[in-house]
N, CA, C and O of each residue as an XYZ file, in Angstrom:
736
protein
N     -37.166   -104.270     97.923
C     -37.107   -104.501     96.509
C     -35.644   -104.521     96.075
O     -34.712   -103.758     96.328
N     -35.705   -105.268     95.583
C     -33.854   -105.930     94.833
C     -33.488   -104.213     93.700
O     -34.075   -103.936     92.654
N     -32.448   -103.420     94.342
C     -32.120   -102.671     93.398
C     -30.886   -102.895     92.547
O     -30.022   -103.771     92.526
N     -31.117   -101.768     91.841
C     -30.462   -102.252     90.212
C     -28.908   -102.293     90.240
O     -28.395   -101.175     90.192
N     -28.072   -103.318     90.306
C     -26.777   -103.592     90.338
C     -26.210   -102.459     89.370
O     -26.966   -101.562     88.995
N     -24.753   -102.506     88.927
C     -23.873   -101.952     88.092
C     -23.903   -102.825     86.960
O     -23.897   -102.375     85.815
N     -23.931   -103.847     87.174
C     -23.717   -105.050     86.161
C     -24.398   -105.550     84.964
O     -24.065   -106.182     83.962
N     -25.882   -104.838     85.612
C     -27.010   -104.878     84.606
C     -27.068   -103.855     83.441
O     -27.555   -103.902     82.312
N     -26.338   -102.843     84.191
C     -26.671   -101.624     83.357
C     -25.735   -101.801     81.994
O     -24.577   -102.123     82.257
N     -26.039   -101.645     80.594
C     -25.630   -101.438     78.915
C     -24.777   -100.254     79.234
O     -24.743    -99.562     80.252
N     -23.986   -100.175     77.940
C     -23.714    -99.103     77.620
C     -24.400    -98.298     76.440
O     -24.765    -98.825     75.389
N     -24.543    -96.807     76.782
C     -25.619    -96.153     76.039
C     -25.931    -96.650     74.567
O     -27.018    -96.609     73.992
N     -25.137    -96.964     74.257
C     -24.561    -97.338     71.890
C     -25.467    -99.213     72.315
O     -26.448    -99.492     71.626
N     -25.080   -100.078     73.226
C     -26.058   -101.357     73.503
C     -27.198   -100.854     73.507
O     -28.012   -100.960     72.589
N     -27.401   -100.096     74.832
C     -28.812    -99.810     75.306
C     -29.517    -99.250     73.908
O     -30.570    -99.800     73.583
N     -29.090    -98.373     73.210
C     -29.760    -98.062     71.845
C     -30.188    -98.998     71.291
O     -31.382    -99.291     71.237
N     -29.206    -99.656     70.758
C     -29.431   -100.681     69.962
C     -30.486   -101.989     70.490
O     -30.644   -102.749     69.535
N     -31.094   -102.371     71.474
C     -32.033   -102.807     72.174
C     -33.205   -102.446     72.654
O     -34.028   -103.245     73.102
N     -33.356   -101.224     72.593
C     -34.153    -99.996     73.190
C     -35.477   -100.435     72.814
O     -36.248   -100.590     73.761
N     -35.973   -100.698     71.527
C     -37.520   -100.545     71.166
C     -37.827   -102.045     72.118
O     -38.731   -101.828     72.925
N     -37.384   -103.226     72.187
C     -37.790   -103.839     72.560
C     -38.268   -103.845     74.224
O     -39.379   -103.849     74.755
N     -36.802   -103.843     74.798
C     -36.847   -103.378     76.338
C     -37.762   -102.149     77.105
O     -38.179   -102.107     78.262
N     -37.893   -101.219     76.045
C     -39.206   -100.024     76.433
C     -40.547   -100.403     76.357
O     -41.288   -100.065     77.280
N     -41.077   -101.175     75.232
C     -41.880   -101.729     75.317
C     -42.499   -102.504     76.392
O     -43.620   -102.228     76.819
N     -41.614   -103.706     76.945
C     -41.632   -104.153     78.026
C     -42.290   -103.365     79.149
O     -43.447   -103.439     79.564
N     -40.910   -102.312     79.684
C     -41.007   -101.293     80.463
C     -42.594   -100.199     80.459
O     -43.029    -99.538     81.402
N     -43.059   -100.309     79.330
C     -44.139    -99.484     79.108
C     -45.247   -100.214     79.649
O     -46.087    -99.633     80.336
N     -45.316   -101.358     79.415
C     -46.687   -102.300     79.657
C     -46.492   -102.633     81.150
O     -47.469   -103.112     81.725
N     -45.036   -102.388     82.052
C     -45.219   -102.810     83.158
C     -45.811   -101.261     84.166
O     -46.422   -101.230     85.235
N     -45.422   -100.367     83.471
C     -46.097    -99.172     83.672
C     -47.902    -99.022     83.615
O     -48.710    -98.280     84.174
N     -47.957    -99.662     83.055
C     -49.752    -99.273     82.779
C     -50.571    -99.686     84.082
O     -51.552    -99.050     84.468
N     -50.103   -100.739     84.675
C     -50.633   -101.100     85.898
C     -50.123   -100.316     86.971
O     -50.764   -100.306     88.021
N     -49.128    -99.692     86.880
C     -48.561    -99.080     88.437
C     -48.718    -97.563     88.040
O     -47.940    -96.821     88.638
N     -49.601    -96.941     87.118
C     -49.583    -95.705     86.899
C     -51.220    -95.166     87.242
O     -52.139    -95.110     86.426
N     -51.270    -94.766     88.829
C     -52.563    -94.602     89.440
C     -53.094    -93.202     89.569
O     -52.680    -92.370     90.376
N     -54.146    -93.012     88.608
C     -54.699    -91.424     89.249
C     -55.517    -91.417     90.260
O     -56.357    -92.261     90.573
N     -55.203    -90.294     90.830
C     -55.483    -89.783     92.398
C     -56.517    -88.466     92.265
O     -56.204    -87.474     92.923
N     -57.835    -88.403     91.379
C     -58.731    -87.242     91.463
C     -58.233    -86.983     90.007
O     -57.842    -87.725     89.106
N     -58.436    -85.375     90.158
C     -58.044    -84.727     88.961
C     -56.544    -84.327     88.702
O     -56.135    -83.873     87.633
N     -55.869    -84.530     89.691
C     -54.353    -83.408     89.973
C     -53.623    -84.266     90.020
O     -52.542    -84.061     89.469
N     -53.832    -85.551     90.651
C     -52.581    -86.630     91.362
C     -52.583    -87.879     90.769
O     -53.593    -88.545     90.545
N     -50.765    -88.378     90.368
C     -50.623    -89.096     89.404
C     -49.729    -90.356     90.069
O     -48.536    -90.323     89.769
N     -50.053    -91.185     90.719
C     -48.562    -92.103     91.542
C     -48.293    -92.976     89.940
O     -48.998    -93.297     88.983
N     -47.202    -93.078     90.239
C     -46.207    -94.608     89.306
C     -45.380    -95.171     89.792
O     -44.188    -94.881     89.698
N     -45.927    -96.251     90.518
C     -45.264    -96.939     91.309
C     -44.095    -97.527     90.736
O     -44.198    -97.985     89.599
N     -43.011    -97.590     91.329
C     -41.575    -97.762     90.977
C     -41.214    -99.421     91.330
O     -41.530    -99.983     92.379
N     -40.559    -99.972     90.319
C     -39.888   -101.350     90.761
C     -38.786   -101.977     90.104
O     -39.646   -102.578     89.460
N     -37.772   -102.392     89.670
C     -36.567   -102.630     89.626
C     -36.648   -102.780     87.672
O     -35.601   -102.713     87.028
N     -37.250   -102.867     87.362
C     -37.123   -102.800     85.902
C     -37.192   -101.376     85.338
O     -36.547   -100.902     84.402
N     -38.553   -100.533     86.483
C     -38.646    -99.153     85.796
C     -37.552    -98.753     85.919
O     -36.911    -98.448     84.913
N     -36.969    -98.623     87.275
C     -35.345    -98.029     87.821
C     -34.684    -98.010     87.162
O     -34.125    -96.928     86.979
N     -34.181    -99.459     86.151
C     -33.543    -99.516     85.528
C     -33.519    -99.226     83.994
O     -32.471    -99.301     83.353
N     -34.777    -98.876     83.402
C     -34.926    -98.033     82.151
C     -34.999    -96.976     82.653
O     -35.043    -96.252     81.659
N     -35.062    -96.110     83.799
C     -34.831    -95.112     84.139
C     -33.510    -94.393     83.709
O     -33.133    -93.333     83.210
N     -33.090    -95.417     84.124
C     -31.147    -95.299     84.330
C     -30.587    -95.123     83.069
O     -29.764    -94.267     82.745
N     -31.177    -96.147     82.253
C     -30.537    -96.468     80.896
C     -31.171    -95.114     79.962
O     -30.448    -94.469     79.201
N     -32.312    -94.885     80.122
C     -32.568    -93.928     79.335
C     -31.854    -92.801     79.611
O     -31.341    -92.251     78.637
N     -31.609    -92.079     81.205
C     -30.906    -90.908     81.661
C     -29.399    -91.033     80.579
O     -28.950    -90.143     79.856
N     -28.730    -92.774     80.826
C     -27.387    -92.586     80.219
C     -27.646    -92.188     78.849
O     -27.014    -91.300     78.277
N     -28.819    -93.028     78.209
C     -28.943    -92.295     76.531
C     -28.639    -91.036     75.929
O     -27.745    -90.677     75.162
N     -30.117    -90.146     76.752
C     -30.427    -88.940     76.302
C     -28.968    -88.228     76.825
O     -28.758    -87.475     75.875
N     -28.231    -88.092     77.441
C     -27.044    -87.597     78.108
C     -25.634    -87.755     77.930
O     -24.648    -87.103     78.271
N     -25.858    -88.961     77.208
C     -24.656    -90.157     77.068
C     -23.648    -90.141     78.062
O     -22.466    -89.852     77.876
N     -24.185    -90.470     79.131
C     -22.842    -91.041     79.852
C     -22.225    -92.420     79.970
O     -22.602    -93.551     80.279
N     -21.231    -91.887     79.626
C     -20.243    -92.808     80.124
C     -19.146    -93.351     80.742
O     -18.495    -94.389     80.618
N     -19.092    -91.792     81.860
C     -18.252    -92.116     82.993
C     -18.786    -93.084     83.765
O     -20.003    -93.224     83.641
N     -18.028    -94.052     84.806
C     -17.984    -94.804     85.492
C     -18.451    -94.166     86.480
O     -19.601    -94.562     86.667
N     -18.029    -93.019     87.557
C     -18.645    -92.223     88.628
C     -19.655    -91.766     88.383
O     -20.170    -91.285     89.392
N     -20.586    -91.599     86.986
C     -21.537    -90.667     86.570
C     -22.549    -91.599     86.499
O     -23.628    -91.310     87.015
N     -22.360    -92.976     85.795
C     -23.026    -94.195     85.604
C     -23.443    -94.084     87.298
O     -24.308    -93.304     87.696
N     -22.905    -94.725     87.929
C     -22.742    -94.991     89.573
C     -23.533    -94.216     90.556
O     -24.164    -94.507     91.572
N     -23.216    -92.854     89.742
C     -24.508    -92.054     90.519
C     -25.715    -91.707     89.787
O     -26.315    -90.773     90.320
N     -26.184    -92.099     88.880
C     -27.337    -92.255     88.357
C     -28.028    -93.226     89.206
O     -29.065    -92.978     89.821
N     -27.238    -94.647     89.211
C     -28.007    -95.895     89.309
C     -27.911    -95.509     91.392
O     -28.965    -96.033     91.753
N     -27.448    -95.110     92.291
C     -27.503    -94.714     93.431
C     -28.825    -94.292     93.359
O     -29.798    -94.958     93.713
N     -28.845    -92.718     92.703
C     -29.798    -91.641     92.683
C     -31.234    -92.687     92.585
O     -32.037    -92.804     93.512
N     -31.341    -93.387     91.269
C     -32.237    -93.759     90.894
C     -33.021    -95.315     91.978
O     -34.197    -95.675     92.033
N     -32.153    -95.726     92.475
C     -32.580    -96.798     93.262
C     -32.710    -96.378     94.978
O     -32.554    -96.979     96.041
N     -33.093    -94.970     94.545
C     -33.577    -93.976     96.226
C     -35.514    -94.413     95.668
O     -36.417    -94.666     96.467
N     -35.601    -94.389     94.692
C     -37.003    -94.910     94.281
C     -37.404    -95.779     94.640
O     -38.591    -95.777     94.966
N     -36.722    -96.808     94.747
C     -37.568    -98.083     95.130
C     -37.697    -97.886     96.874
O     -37.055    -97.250     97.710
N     -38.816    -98.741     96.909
C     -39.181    -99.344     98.209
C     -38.187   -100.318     99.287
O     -37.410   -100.990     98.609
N     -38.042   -100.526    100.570
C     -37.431   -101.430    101.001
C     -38.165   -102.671    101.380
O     -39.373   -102.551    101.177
N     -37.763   -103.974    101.931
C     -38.435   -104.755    102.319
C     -40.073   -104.175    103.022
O     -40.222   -103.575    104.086
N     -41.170   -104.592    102.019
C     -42.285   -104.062    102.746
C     -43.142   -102.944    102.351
O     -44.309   -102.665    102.626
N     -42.082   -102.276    101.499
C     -42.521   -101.008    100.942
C     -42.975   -101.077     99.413
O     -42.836   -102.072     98.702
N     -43.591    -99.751     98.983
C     -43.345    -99.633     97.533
C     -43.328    -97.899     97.588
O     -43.798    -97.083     98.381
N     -42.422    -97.774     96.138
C     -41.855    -96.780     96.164
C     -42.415    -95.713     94.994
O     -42.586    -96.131     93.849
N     -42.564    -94.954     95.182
C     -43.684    -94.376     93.834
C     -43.074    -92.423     93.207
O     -42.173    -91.693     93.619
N     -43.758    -92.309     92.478
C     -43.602    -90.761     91.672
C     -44.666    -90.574     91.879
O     -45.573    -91.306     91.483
N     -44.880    -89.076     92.863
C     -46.132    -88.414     92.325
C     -46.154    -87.345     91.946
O     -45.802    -86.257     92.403
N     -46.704    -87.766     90.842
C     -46.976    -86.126     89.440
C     -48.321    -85.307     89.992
O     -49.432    -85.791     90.209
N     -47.963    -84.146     90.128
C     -48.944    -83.117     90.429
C     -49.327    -82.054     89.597
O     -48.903    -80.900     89.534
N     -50.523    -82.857     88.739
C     -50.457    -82.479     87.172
C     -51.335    -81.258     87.261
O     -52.480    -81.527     87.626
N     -51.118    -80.096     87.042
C     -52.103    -78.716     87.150
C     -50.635    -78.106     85.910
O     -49.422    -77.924     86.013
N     -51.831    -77.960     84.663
C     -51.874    -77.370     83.192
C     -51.681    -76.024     83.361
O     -51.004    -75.633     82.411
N     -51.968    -75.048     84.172
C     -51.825    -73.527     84.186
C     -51.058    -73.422     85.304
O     -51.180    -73.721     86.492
N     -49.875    -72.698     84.306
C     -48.958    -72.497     85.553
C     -49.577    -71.728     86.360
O     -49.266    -72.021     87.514
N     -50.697    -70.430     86.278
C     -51.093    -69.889     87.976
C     -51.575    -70.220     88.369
O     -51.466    -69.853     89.539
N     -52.796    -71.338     88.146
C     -53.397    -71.898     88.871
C     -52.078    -72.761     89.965
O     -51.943    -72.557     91.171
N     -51.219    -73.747     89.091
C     -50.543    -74.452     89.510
C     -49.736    -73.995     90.676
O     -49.868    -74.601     91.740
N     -48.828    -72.885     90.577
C     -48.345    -71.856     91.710
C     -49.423    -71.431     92.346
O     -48.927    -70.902     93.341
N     -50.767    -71.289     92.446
C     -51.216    -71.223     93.571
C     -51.277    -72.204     94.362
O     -50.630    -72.229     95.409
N     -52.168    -73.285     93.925
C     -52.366    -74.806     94.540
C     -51.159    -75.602     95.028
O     -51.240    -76.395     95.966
N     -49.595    -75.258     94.087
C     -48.685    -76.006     95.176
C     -48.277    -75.313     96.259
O     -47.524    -75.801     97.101
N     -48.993    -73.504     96.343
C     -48.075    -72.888     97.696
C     -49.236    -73.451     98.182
O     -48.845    -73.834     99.285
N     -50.936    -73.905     98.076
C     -51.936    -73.834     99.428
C     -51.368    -75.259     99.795
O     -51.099    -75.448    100.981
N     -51.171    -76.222     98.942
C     -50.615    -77.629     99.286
C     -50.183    -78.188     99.780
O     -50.407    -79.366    100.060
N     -49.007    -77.170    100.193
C     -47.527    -77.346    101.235
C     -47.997    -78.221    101.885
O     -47.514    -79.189    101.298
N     -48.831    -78.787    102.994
C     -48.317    -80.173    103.759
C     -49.358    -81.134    103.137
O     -50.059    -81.888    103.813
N     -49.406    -81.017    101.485
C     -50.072    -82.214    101.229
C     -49.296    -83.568    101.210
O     -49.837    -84.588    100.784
N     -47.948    -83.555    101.706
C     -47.084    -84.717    102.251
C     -47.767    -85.168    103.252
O     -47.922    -86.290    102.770
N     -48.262    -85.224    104.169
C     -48.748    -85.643    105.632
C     -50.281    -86.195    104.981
O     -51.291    -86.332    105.671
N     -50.222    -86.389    103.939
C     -52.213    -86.488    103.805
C     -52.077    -87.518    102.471
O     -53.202    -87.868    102.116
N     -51.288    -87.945    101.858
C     -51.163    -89.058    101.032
C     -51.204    -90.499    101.620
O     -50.477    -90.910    102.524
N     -52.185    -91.214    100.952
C     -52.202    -92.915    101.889
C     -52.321    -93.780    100.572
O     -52.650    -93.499     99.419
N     -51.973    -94.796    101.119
C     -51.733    -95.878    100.685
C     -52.979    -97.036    101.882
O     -52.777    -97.635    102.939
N     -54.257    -96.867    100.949
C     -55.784    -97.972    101.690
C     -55.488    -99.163    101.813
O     -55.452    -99.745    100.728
N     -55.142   -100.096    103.125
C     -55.425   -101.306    102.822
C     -56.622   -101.882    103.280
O     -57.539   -101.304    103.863
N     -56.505   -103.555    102.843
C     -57.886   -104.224    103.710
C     -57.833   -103.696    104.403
O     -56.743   -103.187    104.665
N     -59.018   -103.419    105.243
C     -59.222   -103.154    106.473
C     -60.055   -102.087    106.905
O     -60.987   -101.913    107.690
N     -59.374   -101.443    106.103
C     -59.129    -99.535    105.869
C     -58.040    -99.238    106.723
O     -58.284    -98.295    107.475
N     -56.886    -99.755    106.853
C     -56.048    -98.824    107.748
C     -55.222    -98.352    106.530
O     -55.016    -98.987    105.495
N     -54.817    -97.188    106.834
C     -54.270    -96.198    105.923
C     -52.919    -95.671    106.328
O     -52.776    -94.903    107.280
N     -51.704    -96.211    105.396
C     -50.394    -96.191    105.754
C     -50.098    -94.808    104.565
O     -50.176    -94.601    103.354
N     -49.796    -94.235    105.572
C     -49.125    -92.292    104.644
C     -47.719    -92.824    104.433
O     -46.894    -93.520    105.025
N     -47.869    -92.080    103.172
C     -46.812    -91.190    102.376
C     -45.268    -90.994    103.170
O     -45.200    -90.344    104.213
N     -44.205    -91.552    102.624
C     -42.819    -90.994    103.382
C     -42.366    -90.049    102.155
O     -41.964    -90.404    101.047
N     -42.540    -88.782    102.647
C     -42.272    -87.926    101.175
C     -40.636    -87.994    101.421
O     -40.330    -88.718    102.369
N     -39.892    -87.569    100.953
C     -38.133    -87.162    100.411
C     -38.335    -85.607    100.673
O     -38.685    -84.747     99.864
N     -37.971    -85.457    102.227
C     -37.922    -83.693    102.689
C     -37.222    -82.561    101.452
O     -37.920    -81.692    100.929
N     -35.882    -82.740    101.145
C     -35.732    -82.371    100.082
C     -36.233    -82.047     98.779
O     -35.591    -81.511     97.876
N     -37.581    -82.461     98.749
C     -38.754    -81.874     97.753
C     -39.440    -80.946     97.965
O     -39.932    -80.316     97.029
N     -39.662    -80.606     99.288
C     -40.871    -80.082     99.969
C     -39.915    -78.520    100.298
O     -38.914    -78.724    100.985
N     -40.081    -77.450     99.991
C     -39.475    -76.131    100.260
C     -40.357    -75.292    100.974
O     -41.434    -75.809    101.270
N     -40.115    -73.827    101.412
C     -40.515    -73.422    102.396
C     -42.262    -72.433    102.184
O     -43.138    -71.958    102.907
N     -41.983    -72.557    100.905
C     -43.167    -71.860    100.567
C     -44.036    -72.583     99.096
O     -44.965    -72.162     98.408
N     -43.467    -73.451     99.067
C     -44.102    -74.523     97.860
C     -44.152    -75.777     97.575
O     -43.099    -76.413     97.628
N     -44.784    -76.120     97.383
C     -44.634    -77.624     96.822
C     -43.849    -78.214     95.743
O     -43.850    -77.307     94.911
N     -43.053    -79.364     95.155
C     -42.547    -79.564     94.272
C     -44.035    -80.121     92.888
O     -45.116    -80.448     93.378
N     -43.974    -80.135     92.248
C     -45.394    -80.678     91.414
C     -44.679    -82.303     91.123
O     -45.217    -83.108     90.362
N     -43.576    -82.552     91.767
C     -42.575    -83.791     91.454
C     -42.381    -84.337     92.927
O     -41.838    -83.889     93.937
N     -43.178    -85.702     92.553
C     -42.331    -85.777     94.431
C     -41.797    -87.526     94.307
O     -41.981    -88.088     93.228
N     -41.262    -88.163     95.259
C     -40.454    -89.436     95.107
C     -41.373    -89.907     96.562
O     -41.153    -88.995     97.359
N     -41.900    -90.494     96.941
C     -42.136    -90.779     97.974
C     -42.870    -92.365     98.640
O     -43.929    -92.617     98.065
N     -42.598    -93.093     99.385
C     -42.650    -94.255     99.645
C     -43.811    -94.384    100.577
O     -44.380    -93.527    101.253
N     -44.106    -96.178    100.395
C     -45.513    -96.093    101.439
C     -45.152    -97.583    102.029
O     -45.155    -98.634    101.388
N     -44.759    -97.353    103.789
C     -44.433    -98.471    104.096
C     -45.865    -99.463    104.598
O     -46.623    -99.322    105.558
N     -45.834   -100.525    103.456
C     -47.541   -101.377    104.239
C     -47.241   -102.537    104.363
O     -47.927   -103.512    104.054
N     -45.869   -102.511    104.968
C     -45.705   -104.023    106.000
C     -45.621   -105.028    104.734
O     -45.271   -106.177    105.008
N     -45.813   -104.822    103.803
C     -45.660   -106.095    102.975
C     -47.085   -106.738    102.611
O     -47.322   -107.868    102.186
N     -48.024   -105.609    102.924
C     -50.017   -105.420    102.379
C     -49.941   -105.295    101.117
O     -48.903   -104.780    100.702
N     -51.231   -105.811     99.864
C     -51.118   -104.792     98.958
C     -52.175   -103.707     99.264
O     -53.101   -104.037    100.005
N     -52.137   -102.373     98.748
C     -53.117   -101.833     98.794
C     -54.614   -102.070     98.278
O     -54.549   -102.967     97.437
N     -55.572   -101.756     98.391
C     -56.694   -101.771     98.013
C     -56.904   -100.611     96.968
O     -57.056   -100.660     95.747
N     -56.855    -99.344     98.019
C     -57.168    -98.044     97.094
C     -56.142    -96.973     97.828
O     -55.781    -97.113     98.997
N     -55.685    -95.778     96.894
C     -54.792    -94.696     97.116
C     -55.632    -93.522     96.900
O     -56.427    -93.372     95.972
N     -55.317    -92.500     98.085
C     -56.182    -91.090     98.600
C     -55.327    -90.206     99.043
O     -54.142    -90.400     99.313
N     -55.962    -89.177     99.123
C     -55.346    -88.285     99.424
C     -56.815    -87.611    100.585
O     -57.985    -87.693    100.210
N     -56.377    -86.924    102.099
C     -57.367    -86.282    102.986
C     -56.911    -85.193    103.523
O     -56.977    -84.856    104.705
N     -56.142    -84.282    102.060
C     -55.874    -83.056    102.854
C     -57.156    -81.970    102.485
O     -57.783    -81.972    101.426
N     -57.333    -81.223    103.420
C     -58.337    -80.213    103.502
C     -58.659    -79.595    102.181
O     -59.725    -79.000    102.024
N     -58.055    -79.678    101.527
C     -58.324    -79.026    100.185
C     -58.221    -79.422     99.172
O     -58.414    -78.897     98.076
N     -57.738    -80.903     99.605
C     -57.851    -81.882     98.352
C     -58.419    -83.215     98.656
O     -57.542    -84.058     98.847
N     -60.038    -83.792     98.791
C     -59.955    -85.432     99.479
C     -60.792    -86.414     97.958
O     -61.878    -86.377     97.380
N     -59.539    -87.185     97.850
C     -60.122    -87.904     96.604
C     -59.399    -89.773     96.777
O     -58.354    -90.373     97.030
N     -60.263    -89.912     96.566
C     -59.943    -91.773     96.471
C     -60.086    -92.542     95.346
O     -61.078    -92.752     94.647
N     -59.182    -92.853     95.285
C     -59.292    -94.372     94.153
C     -58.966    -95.366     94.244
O     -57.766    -95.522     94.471
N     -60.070    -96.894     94.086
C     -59.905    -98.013     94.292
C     -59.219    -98.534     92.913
O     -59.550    -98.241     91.764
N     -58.083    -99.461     93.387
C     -57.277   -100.110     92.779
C     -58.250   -101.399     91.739
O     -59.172   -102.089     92.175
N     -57.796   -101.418     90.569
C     -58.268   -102.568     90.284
C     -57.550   -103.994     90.132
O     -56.386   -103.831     89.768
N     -57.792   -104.950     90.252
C     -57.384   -106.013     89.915
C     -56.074   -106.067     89.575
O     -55.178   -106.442     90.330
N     -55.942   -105.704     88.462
C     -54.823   -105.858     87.575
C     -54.038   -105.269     88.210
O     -53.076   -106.030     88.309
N     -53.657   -103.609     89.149
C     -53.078   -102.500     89.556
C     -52.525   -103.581     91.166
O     -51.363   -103.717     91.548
N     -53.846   -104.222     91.852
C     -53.128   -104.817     92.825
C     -52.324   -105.787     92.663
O     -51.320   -105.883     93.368
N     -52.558   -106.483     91.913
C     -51.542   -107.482     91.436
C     -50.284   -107.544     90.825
O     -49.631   -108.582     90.722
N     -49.853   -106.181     90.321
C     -48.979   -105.905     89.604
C     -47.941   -105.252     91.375
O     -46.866   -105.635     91.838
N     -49.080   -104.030     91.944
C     -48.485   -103.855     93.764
C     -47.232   -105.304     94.053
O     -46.023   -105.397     94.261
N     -48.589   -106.390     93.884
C     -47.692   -107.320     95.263
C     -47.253   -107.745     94.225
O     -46.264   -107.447     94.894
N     -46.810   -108.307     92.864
C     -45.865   -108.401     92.192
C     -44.269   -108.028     93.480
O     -43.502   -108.659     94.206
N     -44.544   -106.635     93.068
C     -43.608   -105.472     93.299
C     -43.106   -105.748     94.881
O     -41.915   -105.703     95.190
N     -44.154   -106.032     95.814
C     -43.998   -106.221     97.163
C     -42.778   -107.654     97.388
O     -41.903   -107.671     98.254
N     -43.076   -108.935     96.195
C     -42.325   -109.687     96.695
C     -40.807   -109.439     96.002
O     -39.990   -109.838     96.831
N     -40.333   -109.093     95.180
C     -39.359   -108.569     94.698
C     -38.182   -108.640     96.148
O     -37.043   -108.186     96.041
């Protein structure tokens, strides 16, 4: 996936001043790549426009406008996307009570190894979580993590860890918006 140059990026006082329109955009391309996974699990699949209201919004709320600070936003933020083949996603690990929540992300710990990405077929391409999320006794409820499917779209996204097995088939609109994203 084509990531987000320097060149594209506004400066925060532009980006304001453009904002309702360009979010909008950004919002509706969200509705299709924002997949629940059961009751707990949230992917939003990432692709070069979100990245880049990503970016622009971080410079807003923050206002930056160093040149090195800009630079490593748009770095940081284009670790999201996918490479040739891939797609690159957020998964929110939505649990409302924090004790419940601290329990379920310490039993969770290798629910990295058990995230897929269904294609035709049924072959099931897992999760490349970002090790740096994953700590020694917990889970992050935030994770960045990629699903390499050769350049497939998916069908449906699951999860088959022991204590969590839930599936959801993609619809129409959700795959199409995927291979959108795939040819990028």
């Amino acid at each position: 996936m084509k990531p987000v140059e320097r060149k594209e990026i506004l400066d925060y006082v532009t980006y304001q001043e453009q904002r309702d329109p360009l979010r909008t955009a950004v919002l509706q391309q969200k509705e299709n790549r924002r997949i629940h996974v059961g009751e707990y699990l949230t992917l939003l699949f990432e692709n070069h426009d979100t990245v880049l209201y990503q970016i622009q919004e971080m410079m807003r709320v923050e206002e930056i406008v160093k040149e090195a600070d800009i630079v490593h936003e748009m770095e940081t933020y284009n670790e999201l996307l996918g490479r040739s083949g891939e797609l690159g996603a957020t998964l929110l690990i939505e649990i409302d009570d924090p004790g419940e929540r601290d329990v379920l992300l310490q039993k969770w710990l290798d629910l990295p190894r058990n995230i897929y990405a269904k294609l035709e077929g049924g072959e099931k391409a897992y999760a490349q979580f970002d090790n740096r999320q994953v700590g020694d006794t917990r889970l992050s409820s935030v994770q960045y993590i990629k699903f390499d499917t050769h350049g497939r779209t998916p069908a449906a996204l699951g999860v088959d860890h022991p204590a969590l097995t839930e599936e959801t088939e993609l619809t129409e609109a959700q795959r199409e918006a995927l291979a959108s994203d795939l040819k990028e």
